[in-house]
N, C-alpha and C positions, 0 to 999 in steps of 0.2 A: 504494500500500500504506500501512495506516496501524498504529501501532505504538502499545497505551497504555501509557505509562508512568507507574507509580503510584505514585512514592515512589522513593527514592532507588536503591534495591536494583536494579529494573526499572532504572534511567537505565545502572546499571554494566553490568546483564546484557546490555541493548544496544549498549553501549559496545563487550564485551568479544566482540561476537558480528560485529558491524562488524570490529575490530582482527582477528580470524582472517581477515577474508578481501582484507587491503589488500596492495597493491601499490605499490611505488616509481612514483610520478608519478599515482597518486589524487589525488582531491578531496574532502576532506569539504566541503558548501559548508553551513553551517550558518546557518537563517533563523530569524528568529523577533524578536519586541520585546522590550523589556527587560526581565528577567527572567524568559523565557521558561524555561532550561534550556541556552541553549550550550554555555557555559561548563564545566558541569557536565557536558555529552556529552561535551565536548572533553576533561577529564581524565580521564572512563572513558575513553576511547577509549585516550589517552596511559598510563594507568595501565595497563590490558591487553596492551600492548605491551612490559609491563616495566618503566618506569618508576617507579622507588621516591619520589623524591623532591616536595617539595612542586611546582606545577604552577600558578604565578600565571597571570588573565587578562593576556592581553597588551595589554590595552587602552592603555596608558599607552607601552610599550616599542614596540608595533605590531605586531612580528615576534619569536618566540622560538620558537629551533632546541633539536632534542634530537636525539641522535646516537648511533651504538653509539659503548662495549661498555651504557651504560644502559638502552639501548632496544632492541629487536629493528629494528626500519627508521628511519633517518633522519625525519626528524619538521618541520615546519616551522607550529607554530600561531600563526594570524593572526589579530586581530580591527581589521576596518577601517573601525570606528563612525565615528572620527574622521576619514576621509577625505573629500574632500565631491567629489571631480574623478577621473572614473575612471583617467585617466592617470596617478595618483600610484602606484600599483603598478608601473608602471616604475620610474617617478623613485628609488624604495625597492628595486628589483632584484631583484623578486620575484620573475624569471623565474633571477638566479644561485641564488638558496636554494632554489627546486624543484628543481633538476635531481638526479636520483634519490630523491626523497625523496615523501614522502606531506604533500599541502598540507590542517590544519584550516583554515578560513577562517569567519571568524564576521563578520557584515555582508558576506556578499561581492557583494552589487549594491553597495554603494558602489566600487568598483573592476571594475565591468561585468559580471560574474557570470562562471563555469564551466560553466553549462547546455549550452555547444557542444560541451564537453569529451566526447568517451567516456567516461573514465575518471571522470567528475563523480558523487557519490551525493549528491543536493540534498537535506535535512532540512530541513522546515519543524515548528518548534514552538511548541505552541498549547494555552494553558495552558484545563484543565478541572477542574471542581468537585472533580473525583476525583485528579489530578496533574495530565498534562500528555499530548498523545499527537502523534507523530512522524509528521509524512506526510514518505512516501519517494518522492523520483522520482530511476531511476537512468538512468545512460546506457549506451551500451551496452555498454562493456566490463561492465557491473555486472548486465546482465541472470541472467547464469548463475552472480551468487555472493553473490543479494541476501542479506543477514543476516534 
């Protein structure tokens, strides 16, 4: 499935249409080169959820949790540019900060990907003359609640 997104408005509406249908122990596995839009999905996403407050990338931190009463679900957004050895998503204990929570992950082949995952909705973004447009591949728990 492929999703255009034309401008910022589109980036939230999709954002906010993904957040209605997550679950504790989703994936957003979020692709795409640099300055693609991640980032930007990653904060509709988080902002739809309820989230008031500003929403830095986590590039530099690696891993940055958001929690109720802020947000409606548990939140765990990662961006794993900087990783270069998939086993460092252990080493960082990525599997304690999933557990009930909804994992963003931005770069996440560098850390071996979520594609085995059920519950993985893989975004690849892929910037066009006109914005940018979202190919979706989801897995299977996501067949019956693609956004």
């Amino acid at each position: 499935m492929q999703v255009l997104l034309d401008g910022l408005a589109a980036t939230e509406r999709f954002g906010a249409r993904i957040a209605g249908r997550l679950l504790p122990g989703d994936v957003i596995a979020l692709n795409g080169g640099l300055g693609a839009g991640k980032s930007t999905l990653a904060r509709a996403i988080i902002a739809a959820l309820g989230y008031a407050g500003e929403v830095p990338s986590p590039s530099f931190a690696i891993i940055q949790t958001y929690d109720p009463p802020g947000i409606s679900l548990p939140v765990v957004h990662a961006d794993f540019y900087r990783i270069d050895d998939p086993g460092q998503g252990a080493e960082l204990g990525l599997d304690d900060y999933r557990q009930g929570a909804v994992l963003i992950a931005e770069w996440p082949q560098h850390v071996g990907g979520f594609l085995q995952e059920a519950g993985c909705l893989s975004i690849t973004l892929e910037s066009l003359a006109a914005g940018r447009v979202a190919i979706v591949e989801p897995g299977a728990d996501w067949l019956s609640r693609l956004p």
